[in-house]
RODO-2510 file (C-alpha; in nm, 4 decimals, decimal comma):
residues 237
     n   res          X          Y          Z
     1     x    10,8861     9,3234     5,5044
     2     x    11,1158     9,1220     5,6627
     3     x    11,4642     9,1748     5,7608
     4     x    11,7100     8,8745     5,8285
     5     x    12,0969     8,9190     6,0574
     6     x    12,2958     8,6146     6,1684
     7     x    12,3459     8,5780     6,5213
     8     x    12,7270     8,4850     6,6188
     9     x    12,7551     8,3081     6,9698
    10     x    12,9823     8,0538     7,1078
    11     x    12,8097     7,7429     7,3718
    12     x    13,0774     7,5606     7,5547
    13     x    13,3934     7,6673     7,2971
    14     x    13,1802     7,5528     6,9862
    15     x    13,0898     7,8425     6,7753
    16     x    12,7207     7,8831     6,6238
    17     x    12,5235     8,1247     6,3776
    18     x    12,1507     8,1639     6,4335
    19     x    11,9816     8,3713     6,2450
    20     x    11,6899     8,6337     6,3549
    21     x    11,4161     8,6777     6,1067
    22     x    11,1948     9,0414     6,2296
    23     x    11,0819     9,3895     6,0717
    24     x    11,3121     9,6397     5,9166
    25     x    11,1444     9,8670     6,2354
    26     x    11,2944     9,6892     6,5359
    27     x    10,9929     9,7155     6,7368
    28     x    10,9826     9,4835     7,0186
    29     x    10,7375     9,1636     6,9688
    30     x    10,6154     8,8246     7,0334
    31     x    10,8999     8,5896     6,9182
    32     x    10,9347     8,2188     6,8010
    33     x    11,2248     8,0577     6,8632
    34     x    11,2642     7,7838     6,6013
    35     x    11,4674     7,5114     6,6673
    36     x    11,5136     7,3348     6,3050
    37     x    11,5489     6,9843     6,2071
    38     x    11,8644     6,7431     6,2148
    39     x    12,0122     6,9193     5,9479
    40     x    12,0547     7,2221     6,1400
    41     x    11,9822     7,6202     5,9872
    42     x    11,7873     7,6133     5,6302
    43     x    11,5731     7,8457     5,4205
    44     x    11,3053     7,5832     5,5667
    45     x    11,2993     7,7182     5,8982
    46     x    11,4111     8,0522     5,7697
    47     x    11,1210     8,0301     5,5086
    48     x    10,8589     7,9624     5,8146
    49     x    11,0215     8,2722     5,9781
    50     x    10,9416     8,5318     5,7316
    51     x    10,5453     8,3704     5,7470
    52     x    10,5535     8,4622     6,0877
    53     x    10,6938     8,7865     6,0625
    54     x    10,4513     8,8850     5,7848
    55     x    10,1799     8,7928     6,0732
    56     x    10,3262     9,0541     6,3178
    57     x    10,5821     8,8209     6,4947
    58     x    10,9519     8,7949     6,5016
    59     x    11,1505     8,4199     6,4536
    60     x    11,5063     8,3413     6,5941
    61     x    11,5945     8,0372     6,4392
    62     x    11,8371     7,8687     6,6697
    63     x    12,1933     7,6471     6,5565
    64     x    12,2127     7,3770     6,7919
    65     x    12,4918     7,2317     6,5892
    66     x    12,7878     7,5112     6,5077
    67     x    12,8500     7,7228     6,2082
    68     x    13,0606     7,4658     6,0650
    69     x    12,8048     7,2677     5,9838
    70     x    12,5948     7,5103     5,7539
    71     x    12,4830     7,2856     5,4960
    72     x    12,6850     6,9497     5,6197
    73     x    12,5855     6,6146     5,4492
    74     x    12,2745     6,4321     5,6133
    75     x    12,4969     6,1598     5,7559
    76     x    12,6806     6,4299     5,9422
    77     x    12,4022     6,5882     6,0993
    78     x    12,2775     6,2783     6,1759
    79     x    12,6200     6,1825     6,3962
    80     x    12,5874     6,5460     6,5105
    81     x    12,2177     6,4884     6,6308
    82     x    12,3220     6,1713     6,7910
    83     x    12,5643     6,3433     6,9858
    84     x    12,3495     6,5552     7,1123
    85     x    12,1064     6,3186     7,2204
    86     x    12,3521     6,1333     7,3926
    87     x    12,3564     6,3584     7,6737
    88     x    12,0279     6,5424     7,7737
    89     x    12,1767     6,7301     8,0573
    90     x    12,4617     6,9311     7,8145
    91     x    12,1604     6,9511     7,5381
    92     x    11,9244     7,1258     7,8112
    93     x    12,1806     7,3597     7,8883
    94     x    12,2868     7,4647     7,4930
    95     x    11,9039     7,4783     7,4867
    96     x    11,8646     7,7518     7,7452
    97     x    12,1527     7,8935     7,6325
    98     x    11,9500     8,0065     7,2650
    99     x    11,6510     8,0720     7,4847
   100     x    11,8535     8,3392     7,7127
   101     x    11,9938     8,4639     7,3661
   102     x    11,6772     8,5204     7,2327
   103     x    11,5245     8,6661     7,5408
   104     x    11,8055     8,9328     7,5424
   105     x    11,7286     9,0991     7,2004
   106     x    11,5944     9,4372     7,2131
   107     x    11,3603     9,3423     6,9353
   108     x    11,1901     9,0703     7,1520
   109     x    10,9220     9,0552     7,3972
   110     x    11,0997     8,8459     7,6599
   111     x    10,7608     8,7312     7,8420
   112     x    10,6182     8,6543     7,5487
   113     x    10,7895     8,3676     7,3523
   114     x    10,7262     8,0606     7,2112
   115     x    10,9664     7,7708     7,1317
   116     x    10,8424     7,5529     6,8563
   117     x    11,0801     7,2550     6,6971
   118     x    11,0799     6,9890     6,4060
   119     x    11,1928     6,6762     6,4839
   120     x    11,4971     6,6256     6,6455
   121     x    11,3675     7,0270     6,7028
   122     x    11,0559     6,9234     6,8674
   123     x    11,2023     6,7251     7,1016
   124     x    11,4210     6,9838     7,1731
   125     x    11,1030     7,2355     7,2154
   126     x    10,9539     6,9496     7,4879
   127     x    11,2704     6,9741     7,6459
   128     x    11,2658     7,3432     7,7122
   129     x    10,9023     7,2928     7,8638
   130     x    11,0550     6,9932     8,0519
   131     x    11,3091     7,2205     8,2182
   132     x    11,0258     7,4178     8,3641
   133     x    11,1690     7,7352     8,1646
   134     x    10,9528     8,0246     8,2059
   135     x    10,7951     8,0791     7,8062
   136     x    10,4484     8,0807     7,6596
   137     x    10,4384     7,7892     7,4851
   138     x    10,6503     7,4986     7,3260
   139     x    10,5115     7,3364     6,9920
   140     x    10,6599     7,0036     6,8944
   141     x    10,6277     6,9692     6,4748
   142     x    10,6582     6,5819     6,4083
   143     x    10,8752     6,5411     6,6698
   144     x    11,0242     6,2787     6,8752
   145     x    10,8619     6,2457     7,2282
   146     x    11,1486     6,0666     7,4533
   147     x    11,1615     6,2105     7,7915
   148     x    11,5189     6,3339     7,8900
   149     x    11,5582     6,1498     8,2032
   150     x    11,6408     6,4405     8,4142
   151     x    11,4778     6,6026     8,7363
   152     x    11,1156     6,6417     8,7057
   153     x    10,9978     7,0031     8,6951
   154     x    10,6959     7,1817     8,6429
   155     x    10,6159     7,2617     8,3030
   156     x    10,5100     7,6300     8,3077
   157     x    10,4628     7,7015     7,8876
   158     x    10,1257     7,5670     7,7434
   159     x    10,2253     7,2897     7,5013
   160     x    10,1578     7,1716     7,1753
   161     x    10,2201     6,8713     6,9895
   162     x    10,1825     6,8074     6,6124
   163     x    10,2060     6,4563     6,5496
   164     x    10,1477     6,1579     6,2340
   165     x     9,9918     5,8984     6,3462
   166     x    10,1788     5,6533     6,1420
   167     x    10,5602     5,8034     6,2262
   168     x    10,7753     5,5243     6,2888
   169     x    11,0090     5,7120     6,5146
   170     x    10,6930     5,7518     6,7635
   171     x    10,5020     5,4319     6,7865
   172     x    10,1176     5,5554     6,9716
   173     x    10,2672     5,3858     7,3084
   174     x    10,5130     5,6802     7,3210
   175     x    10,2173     5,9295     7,2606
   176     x    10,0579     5,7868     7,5206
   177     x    10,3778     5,8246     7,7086
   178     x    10,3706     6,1648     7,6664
   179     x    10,0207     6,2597     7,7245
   180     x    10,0401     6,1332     8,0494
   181     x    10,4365     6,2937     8,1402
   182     x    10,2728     6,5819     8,0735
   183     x     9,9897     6,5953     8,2929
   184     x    10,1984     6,4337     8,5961
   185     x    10,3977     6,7965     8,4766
   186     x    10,1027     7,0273     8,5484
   187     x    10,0795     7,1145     8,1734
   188     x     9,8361     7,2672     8,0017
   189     x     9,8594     7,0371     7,6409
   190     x     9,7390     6,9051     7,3114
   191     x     9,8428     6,6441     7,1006
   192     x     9,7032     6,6826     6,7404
   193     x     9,7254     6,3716     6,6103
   194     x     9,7155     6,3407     6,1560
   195     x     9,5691     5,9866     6,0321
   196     x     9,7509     5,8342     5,7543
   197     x    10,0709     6,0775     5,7862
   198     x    10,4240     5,9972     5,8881
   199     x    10,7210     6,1747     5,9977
   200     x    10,8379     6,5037     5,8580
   201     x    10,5048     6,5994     5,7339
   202     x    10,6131     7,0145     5,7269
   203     x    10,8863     6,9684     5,4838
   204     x    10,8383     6,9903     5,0944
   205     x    11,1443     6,7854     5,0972
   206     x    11,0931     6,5230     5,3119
   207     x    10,9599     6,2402     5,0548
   208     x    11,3120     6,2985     4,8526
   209     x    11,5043     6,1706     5,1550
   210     x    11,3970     5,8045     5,0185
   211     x    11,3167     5,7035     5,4149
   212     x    10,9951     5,4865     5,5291
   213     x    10,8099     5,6496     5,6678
   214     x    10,9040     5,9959     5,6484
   215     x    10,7080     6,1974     5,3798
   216     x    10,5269     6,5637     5,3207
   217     x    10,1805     6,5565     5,3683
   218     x    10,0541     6,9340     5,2921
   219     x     9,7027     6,8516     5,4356
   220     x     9,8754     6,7953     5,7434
   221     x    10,1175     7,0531     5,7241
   222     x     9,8730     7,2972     5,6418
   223     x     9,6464     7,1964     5,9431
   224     x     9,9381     7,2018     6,2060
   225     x    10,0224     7,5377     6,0811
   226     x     9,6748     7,6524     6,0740
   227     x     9,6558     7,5577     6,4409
   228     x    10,0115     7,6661     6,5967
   229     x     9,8937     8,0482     6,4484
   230     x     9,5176     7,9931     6,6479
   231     x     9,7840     7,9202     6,9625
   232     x    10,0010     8,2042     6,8787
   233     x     9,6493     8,3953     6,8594
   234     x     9,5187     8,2804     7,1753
   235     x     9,8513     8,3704     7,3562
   236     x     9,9368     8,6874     7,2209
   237     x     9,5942     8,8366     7,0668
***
């Protein structure tokens, strides 16, 4: 059964909550550090958390954003995300920041994590591969591809990315793009790409957001899920 603690931690003077998702017995394990969509900490990400710890793993499911905005209307998350964006360098090191957070927990395996995103998360996930941290694997959930413009550095982690073919947000040049960033990087990759499926795919919620081009699709869900456990698998056993 799982057992759920927020995490209180401060980045740069802003103050943040994640929250760690592992077993009541506190045994050390693989970990996933989830790095949710533009609107920050749910019971989405928390929800995908307790699936993973009822397969053996721990989650630490990282705020990017601040405490404050716990359940902040989408337009502010969306000028939060923006912000964010706007400068790569400061979002690489919050980034690193969670990762060295969630390496120092006695309850997790600090060789052995993956960092796995949604979205605005995924991108984030690329750009802890990007920074040539040293983790098992970053998996990119509908994400958005667009390099961070920094330093090239060998990517270490294997990488994963779960993509719709028909997402708006990342036309098939910028797959492309990627495919080939990533091998110039030294990566070991995939890029599962879903016919007929558009952004957000993952989330039960995403058709109600009213936006083209963003819907759930569970086929696809269900088959990018299927596959990121057959990594976690291969990595961990």
């Amino acid at each position: 059964m799982s057992k759920e603690r927020p995490i209180p931690h401060s980045f740069e003077d802003e103050q943040l909550e994640s929250v760690f998702v592992g077993r009541r017995d506190a045994e050390a394990r693989p970990t996933v550090l989830l790095i949710p969509t533009v609107m920050g900490v749910t019971d989405l990400e928390k929800g995908f958390g307790r699936q993973l710890v009822e397969l053996g793993y721990n989650a630490f499911v990282a705020d990017l954003f601040g405490k404050e905005f716990h359940g902040a209307p989408r337009d502010t998350m969306f000028g939060e995300m923006n912000r964010l964006k706007s400068d790569r360098a400061a979002l690489r090191r919050r980034l690193l920041h969670v990762l060295e957070l969630t390496q120092a927990h006695a309850e997790v395996k600090s060789e052995q994590i993956v960092v796995a995103g949604y979205c605005f998360g995924g991108m984030c996930a690329l750009d802890v591969a990007r920074s040539g941290a040293d983790i098992a694997a970053a998996v990119s959930f509908h994400g958005l591809f667009d390099p961070p413009g920094l330093p090239e550095e060998k990517i270490k982690a294997k990488v994963v990315a779960f993509h719709g073919w028909d997402d708006p947000m990342v036309p098939p040049d910028k797959v492309v793009a990627l495919g080939n960033e990533l091998t110039e990087a030294g990566a070991d990759w995939q890029i599962h790409a879903y016919g007929h499926v558009g952004h957000g795919f993952t989330n039960p919620n995403a058709s109600s957001l009213q936006i083209e081009g963003v819907a759930y699709n569970a086929l696809a869900a269900e088959r990018s899920w299927t596959s990121f456990i057959s990594l976690l698998e291969e990595l961990f056993g």
